[in-house]
C-alpha positions as CSV (number, residue, x, y, z in Angstrom):
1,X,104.7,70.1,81.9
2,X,105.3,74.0,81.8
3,X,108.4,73.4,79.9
4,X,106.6,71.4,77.2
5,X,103.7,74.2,77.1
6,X,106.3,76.6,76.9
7,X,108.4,75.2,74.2
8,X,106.1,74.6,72.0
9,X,104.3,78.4,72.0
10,X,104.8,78.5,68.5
11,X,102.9,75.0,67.7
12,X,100.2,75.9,70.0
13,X,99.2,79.7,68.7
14,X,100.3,81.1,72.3
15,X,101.8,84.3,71.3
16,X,104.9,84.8,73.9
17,X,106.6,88.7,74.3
18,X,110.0,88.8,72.1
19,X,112.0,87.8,75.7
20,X,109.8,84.7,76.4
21,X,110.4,83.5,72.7
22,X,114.2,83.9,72.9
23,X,114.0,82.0,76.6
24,X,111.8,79.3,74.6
25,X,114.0,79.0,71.4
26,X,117.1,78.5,73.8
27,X,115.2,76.0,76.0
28,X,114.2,74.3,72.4
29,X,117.6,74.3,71.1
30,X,119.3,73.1,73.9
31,X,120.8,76.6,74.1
32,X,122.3,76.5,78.1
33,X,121.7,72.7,78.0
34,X,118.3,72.9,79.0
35,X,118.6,75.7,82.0
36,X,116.7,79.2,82.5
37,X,118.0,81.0,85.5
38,X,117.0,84.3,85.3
39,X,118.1,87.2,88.8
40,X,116.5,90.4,89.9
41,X,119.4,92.8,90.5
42,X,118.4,95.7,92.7
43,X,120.6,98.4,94.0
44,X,119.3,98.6,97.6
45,X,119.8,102.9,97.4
46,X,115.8,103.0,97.9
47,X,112.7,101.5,97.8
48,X,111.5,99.4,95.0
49,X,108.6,101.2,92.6
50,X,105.7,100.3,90.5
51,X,108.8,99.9,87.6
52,X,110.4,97.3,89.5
53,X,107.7,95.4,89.8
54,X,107.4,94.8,85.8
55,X,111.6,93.4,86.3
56,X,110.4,91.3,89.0
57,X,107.0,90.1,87.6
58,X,109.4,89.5,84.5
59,X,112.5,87.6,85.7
60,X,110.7,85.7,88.2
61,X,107.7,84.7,85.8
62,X,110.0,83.7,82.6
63,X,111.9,81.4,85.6
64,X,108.5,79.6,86.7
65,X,107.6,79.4,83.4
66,X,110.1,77.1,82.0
67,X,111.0,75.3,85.6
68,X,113.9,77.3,86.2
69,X,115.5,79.9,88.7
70,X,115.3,83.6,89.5
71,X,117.9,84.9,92.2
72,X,117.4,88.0,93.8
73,X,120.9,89.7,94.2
74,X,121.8,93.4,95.8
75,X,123.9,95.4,93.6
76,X,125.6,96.7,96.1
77,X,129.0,98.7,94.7
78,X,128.1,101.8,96.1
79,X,128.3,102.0,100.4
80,X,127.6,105.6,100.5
81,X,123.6,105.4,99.1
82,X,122.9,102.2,100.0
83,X,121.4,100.7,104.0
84,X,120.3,97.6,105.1
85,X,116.9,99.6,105.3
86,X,116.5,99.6,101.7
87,X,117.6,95.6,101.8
88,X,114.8,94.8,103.8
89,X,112.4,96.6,102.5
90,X,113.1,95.4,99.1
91,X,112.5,91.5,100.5
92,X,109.9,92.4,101.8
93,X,108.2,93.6,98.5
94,X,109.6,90.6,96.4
95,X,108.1,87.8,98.7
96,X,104.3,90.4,98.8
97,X,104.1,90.0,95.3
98,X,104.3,86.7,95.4
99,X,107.8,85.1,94.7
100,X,110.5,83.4,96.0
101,X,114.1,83.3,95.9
102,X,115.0,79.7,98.2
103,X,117.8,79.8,98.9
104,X,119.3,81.9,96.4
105,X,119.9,85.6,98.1
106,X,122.8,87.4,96.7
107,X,124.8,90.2,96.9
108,X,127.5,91.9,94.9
109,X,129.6,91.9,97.3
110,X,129.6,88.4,97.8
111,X,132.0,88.7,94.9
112,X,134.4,91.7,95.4
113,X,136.8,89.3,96.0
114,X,136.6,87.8,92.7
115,X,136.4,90.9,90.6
116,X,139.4,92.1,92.6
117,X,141.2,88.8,91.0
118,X,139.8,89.5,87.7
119,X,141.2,93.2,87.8
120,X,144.9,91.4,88.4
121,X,144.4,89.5,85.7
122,X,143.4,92.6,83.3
123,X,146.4,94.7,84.6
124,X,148.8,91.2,83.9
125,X,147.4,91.0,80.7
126,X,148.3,95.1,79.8
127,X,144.4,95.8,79.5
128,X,144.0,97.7,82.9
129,X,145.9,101.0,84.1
130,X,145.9,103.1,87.3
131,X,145.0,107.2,86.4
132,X,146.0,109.9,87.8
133,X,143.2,112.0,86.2
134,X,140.2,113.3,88.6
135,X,136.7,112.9,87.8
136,X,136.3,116.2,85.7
137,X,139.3,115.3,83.8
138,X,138.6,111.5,82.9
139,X,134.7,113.1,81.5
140,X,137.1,115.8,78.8
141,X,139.2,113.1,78.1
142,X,136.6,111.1,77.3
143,X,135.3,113.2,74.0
144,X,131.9,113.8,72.7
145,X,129.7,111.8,70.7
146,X,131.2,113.7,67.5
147,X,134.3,113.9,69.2
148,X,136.9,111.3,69.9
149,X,138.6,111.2,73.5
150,X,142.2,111.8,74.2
151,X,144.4,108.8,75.8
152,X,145.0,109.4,79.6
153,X,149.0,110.5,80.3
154,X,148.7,107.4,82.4
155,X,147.6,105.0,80.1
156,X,151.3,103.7,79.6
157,X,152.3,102.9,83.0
158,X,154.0,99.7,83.2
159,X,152.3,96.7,84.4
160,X,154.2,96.1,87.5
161,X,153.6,100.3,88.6
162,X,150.2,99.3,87.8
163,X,149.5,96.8,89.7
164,X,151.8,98.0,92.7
165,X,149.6,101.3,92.7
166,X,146.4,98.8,92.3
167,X,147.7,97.0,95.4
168,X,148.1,100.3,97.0
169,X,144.8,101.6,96.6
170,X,143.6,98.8,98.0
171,X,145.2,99.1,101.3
172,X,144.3,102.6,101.6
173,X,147.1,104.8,100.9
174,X,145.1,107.2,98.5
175,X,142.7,109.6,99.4
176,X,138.8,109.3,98.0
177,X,139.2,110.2,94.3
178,X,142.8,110.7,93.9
179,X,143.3,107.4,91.3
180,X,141.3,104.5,89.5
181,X,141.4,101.9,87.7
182,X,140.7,102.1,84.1
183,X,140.4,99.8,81.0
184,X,142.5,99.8,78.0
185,X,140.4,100.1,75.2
186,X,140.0,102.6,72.9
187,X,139.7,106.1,73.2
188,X,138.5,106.7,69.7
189,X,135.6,103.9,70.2
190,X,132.2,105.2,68.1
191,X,130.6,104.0,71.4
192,X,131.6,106.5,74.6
193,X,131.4,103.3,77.0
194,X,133.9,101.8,75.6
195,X,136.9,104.6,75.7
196,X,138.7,103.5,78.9
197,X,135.9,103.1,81.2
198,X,136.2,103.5,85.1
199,X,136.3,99.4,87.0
200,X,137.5,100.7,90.5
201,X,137.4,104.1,92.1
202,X,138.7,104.6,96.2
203,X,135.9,105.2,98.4
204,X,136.9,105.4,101.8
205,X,133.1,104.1,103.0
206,X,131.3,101.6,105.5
207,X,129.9,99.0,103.7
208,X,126.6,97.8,105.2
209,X,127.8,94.0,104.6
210,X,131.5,93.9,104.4
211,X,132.0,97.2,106.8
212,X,135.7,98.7,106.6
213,X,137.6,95.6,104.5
214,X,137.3,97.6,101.3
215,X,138.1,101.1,100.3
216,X,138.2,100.2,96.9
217,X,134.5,99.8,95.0
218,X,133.7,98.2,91.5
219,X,132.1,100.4,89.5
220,X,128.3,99.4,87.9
221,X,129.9,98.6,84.6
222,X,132.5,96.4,86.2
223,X,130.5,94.5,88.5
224,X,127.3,94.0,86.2
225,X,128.3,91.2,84.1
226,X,130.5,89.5,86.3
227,X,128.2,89.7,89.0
228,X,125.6,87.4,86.0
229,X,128.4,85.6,84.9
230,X,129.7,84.3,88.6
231,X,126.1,83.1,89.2
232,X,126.0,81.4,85.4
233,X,122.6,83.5,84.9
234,X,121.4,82.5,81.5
235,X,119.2,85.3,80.6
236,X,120.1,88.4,81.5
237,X,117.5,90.7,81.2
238,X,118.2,94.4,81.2
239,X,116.1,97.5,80.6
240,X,116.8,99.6,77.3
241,X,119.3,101.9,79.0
242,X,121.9,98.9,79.2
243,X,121.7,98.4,75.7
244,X,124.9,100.2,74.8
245,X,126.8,98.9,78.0
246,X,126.2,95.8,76.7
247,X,129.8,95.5,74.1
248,X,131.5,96.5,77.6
249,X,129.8,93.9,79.7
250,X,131.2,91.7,77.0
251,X,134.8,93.2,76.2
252,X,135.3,92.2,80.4
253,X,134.0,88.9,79.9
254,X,136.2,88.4,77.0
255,X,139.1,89.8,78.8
256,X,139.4,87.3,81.2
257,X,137.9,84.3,80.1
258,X,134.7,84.3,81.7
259,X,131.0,82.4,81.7
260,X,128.9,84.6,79.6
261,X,125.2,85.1,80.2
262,X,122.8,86.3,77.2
263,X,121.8,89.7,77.9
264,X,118.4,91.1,76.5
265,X,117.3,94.3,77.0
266,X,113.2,95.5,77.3
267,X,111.7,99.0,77.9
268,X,111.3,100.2,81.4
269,X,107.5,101.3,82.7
270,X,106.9,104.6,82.5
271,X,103.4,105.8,84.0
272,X,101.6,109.5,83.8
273,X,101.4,111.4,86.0
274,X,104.5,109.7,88.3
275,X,108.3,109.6,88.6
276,X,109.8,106.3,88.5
277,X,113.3,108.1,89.5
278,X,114.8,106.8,92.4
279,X,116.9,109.5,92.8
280,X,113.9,112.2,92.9
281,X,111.5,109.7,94.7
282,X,114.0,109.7,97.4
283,X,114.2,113.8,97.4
284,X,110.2,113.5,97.7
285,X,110.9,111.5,100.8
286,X,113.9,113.8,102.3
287,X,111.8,117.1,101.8
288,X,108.8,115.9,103.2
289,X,106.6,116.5,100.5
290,X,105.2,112.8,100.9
291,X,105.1,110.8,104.3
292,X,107.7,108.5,103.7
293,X,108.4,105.6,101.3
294,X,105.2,103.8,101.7
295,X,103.2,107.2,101.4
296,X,99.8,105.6,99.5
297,X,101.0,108.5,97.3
298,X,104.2,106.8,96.2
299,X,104.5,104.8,93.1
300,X,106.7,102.4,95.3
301,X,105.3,98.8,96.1
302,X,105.3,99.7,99.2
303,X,103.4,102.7,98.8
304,X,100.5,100.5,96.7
305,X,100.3,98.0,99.5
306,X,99.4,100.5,102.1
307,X,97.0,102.2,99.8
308,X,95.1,99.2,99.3
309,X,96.4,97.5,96.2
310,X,96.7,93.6,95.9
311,X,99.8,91.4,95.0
312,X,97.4,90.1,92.3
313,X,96.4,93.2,91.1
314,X,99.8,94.3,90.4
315,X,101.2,90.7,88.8
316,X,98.2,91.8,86.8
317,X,98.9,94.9,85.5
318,X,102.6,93.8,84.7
319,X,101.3,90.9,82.6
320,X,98.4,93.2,80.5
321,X,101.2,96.2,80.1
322,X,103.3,93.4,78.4
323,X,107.0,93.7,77.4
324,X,108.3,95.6,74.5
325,X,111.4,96.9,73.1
326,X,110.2,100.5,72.8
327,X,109.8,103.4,75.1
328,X,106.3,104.5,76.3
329,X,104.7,105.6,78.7
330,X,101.2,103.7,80.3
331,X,97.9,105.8,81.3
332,X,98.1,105.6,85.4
333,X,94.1,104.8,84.2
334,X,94.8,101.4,83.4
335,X,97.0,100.5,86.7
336,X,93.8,101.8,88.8
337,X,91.4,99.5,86.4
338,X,93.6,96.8,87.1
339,X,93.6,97.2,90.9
340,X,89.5,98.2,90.6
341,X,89.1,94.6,88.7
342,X,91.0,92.6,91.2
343,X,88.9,94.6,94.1
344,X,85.9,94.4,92.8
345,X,85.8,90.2,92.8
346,X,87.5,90.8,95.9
347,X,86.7,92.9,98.6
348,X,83.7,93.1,101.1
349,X,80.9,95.7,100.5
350,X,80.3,98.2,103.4
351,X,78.4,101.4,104.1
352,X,80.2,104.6,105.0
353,X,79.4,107.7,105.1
354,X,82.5,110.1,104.4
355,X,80.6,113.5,105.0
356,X,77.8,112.9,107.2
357,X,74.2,114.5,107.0
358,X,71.7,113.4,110.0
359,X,68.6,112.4,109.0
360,X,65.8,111.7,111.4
361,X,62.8,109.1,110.5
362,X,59.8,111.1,112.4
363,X,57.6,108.0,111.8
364,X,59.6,105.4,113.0
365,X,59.6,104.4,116.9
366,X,62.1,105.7,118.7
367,X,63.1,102.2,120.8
368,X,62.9,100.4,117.8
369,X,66.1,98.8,116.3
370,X,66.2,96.4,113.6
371,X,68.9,94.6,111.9
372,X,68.7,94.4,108.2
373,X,70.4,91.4,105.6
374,X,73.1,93.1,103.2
375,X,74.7,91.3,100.5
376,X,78.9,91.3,101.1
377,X,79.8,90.7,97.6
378,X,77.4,90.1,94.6
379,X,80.6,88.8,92.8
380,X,81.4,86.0,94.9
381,X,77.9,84.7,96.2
382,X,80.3,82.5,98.5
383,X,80.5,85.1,100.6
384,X,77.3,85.4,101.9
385,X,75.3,88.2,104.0
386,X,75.7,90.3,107.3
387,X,73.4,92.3,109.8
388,X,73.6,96.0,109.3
389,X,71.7,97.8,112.6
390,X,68.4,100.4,111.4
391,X,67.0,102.9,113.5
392,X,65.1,106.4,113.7
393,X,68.2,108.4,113.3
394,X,70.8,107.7,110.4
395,X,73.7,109.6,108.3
396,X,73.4,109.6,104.6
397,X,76.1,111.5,102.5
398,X,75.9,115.2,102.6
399,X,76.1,115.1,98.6
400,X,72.8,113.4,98.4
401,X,70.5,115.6,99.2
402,X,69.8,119.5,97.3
403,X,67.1,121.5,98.9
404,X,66.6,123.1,95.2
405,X,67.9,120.2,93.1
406,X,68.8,120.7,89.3
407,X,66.8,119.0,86.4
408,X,68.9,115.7,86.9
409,X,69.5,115.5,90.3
410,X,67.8,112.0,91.9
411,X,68.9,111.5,95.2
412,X,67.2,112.9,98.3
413,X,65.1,116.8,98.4
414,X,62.2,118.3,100.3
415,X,58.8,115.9,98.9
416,X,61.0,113.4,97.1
417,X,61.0,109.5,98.0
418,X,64.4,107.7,97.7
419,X,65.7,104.5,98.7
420,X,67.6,102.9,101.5
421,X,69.7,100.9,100.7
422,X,68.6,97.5,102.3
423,X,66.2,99.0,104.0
424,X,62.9,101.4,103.3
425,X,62.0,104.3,101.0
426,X,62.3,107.7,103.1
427,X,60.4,110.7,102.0
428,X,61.8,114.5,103.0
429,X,59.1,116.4,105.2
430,X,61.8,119.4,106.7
431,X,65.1,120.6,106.6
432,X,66.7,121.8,109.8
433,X,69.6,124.9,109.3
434,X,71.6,126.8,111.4
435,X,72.4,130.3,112.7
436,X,74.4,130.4,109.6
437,X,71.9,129.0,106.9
438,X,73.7,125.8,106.6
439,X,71.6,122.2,106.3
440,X,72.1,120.2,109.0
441,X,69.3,117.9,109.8
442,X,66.6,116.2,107.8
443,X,63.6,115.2,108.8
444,X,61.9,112.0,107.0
445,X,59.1,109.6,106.5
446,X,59.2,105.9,105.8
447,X,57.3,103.4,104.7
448,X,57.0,100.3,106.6
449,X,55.7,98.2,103.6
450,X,59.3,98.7,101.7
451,X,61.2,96.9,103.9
452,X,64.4,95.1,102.2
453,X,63.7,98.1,99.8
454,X,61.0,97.3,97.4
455,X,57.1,98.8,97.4
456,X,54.7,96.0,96.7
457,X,52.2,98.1,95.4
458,X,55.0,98.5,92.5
459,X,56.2,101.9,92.3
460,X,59.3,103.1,91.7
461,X,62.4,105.3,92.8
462,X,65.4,107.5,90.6
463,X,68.0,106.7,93.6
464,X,69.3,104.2,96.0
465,X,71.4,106.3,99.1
466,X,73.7,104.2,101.3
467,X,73.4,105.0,104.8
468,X,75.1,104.4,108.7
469,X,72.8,104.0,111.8
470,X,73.7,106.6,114.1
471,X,73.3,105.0,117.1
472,X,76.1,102.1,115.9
473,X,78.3,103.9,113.5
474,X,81.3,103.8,114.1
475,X,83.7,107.5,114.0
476,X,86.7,107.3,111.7
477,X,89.2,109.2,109.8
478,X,89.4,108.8,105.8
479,X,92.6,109.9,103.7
480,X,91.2,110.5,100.1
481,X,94.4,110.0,97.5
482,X,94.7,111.7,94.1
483,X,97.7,111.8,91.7
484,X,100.6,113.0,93.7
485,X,101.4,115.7,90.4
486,X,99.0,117.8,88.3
487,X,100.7,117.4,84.9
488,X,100.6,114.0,83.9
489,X,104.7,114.6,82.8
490,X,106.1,115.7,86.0
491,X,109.1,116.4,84.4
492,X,108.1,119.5,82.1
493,X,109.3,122.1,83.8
494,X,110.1,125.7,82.5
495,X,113.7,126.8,82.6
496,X,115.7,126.0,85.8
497,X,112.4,124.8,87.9
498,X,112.2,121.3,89.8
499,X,110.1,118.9,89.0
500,X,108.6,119.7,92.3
501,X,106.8,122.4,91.0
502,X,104.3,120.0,89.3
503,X,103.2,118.4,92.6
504,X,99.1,118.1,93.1
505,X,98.5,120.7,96.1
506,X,94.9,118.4,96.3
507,X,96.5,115.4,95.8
508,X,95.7,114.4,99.7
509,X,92.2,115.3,101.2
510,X,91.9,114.3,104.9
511,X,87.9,113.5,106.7
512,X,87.6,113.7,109.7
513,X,84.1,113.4,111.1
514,X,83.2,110.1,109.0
515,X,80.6,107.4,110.2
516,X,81.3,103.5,109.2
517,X,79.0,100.4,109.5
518,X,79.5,98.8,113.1
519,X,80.6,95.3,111.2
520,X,83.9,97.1,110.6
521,X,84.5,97.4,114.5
522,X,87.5,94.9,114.0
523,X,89.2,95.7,111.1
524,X,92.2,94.7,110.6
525,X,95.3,97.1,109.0
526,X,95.3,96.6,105.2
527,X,92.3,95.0,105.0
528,X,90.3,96.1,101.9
529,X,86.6,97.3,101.6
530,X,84.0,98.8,98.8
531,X,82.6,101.3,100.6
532,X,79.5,101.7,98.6
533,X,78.8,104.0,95.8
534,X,81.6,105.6,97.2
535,X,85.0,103.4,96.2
536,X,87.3,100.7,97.4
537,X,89.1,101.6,100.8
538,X,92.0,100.2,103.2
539,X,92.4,100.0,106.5
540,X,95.6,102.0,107.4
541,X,98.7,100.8,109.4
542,X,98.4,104.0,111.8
543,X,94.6,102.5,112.7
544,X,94.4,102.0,116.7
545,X,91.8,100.1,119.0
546,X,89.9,103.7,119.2
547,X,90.5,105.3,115.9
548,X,90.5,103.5,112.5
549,X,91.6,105.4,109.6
550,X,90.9,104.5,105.8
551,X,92.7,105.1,102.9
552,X,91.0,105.3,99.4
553,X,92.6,102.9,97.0
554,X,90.4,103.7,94.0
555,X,87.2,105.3,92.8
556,X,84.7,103.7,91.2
557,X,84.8,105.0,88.0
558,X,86.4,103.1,85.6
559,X,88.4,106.0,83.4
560,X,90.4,103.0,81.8
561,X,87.1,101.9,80.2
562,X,86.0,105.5,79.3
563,X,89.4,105.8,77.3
564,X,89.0,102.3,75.5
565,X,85.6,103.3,74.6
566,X,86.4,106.7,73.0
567,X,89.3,104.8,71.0
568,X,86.9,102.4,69.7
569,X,84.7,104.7,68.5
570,X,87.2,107.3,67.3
């Protein structure tokens, strides 16, 4: 049924993104005889990121879609960045989104064997050659954009030197660097890929899968297409920076007679205020500027998982961002609406108090202790109530009281009735200070007729405070997050400065002394919450029997909507 809804978009007003249509078309036509098998090619030299996650949602989805397959395969052709670390981690965030791979795991170097054979048959054929030429040397050959590049002095060798030095390499006799293997194709080529690209370069490296058997490596270019082409991938879907690999990809399928998959090429995610760079998420990691790979700070999936984000709220995001073929880069506002939406229908509401303020209910009797009915989720009515403990002495929110309030200030000060949530209106008789002048005790009145917070003689309050028992809360620690860099392009940097230099000093804010609702006595790591009025939370991984710790995922405030609201009016 999916591939009759799919194929017939068009007929039905369903407006697909330019890849599903070309996926549909082909499935119309007949195209790969009725197949769609689609892969998600990571290079396991770190830990996948929030830009990943549009690939996978992407390759996996368009593969559900029409009924067919997505393999996930580990572009491994480089042993000196890459671990089996990074392999599991990167499992382990493709099956938390949500997909699955059966029993189609792959790896690049599943295949070295294969391309090894394919590079005999380009050297037999007079369209490989073994240089001479270092790595500085092979770039001025190689010409400019305006300039075209110079043949190698090695480009003649005959094909049996060729292929005895090939053979050679191969078993080791070279030092790191000292030769490759190159195409023959045109040094004078318009397009800088094409002038006699690297396939094979001697790395004398531990591989983490096939350990000491090879010292020779496929380069990316090399291994790409073959690596689609071995696993008769029928849509090979590519971000923008492949697009002009992509006559190369085919020149080596051509060469040797080989399966050729479509590739299609989309624009990768790019989000404010974040770097989607592996290579400088990873220097992030080794400097200890963040706490790791999963720091909630992190754009990595990993990262958003221990902050507090969903699966669902990520498929989510990747589906509203949409795919294009042009660059941009997406407000970091709409990923938080995205992740406040899916919370919001979501997650349990609790009270917590992050900086606490005692308050003591003069009129209330000291050995009395009720327990009071609070809603868990007003979007899901399913999930019914729970018993939050009352008594004379409570913490409300430091924020929520002023002992000489401004005009619009609602919430607690001296003569001024508020109410509890769930509970009573409180009216402030006293304020208790230090030696030093600072606030810290309040002394209240209640009313008894309010319970479940409403007066039946009618009248009204400006503010609703949330609020812990003291006698039951609960101590815990709470990690406020911001944006891990003040400028929202981290990469603007002045002269010879690091992008480094753009990093949020207040972009982690750590509570200590903060009082939760008894109910959250068991919480379990990861585990999501509203705290009320105050934002949605997580329980952290580092969490222990005595000492929970919560992260904040999001605020409430909806800046996505605040944005969509000034455009529509502008």
């Amino acid at each position: 049924m999916k591939n009759e809804f799919m194929t017939q978009g068009k007929e039905e007003n369903i407006k697909l993104d330019f890849i599903r249509q070309i996926v549909a078309d082909d499935f119309k036509s007949g195209k790969w005889g009725g197949r769609v098998a689609t892969r998600f090619p990571p290079e396991p030299n770190g830990y996948l990121h929030i830009g990943h996650a549009k690939s996978i949602c992407l390759n996996f989805g368009i593969a559900e879609e029409f009924g067919g397959t997505c393999n996930l395969r580990f572009d491994d052709t480089n042993p000196e960045k890459e671990e089996q670390e990074y392999v599991d981690s990167i499992i382990e965030d493709v099956h938390w989104l949500g997909w699955d791979w059966d029993d189609r795991l792959y790896f690049g170097s599943d295949y070295f064997e294969q391309m090894y054979q394919y590079a005999i048959q380009l050297i037999k054929a007079g369209k490989a050659y073994v240089c001479d030429l270092t790595a500085d040397e092979v770039r001025d050959y190689r010409g400019t954009l305006t300039k075209p590049g110079k043949e190698s002095p090695h480009r003649n060798r005959s094909i049996e030197e060729n292929l005895e030095l090939f053979e050679r390499m191969k078993a080791g006799e070279f030092p790191d660097g000292s030769r490759t293997l190159r195409a023959k194709i045109d040094m004078t080529h318009p397009n800088l890929n094409m002038r006699d690209p690297v396939m094979y370069r001697i790395l004398h490296a531990t591989h983490h899968r096939t350990a000491d058997l090879w010292c020779i490596y496929p380069t990316y270019d090399w291994a790409h297409g073959f690596e689609d082409s071995i696993e008769k991938i029928t849509h090979s879907i590519c971000t923008l920076e492949f697009e002009n690999h992509r006559p190369l990809y085919d020149w080596f399928l051509d060469a040797v007679g080989a399966y050729h998959p479509q590739q299609i090429e989309f624009a990768r995610l790019n989000l404010n205020y974040t770097v989607m760079s592996k290579r400088k998420l990873l220097q992030l990691v080794q400097q200890g500027l963040v706490k790791g790979w999963d720091d909630p700070r992190m754009p990595t999936i990993c990262g958003l998982r221990r902050r507090g984000c969903s699966p669902e709220s990520i498929r989510n995001f990747c589906k509203v961002i949409g795919v294009n073929k042009f660059n941009s880069t997406i407000d970091i506002a709409l990923l938080e609406h995205c992740i406040r939406e899916d919370l919001n229908k979501t997650s349990q509401r609790v009270m917590a108090v992050l900086r606490p303020l005692k308050v003591i209910i003069d009129n209330y009797p000291e050995d009395k202790n009720e327990e009071l009915d609070a809603i868990n989720n007003p979007e899901d009515a399913s999930a019914g109530t729970r018993k939050v403990p009352f008594c004379r002495e409570l913490y409300i929110e430091r924020d929520d009281f002023m002992e000489e309030p401004p005009k619009k200030f609602y919430r607690l000060a001296p003569g001024r009735e508020v109410r509890l949530r769930y509970a009573y209106f409180i009216t402030c008789i006293n304020v208790v200070k230090n030696a030093d002048g600072e606030i810290v005790e309040l002394h209240c009145t209640y009313d008894p007729a309010t319970r479940g917070g409403d007066a039946p003689d009618g009248r009204k309050v400006k503010a609703t405070l949330h609020w812990v028992s003291a006698k039951h809360a609960i101590d815990a620690e709470v990690r406020l997050y911001n944006n891990l860099f003040a400028k929202e392009n981290p990469d603007e940097v002045e002269n010879d400065q690091d992008f480094t230099v753009n990093l949020n000093p207040n972009s982690l804010e750590v509570l200590t002394d903060c009082k939760v609702e008894p109910s959250l006595k068991n919480a379990k790591p990861l585990q999501r919450f509203q705290f009320e009025r105050l934002g949605y939370f997580c329980v952290d991984p580092d969490s222990t029997d005595g000492k929970l710790i919560f992260n904040r995922t999001v605020t409430l405030k909806d800046e996505w909507a605040k944005i969509q609201q000034s455009q529509q009016k502008s």
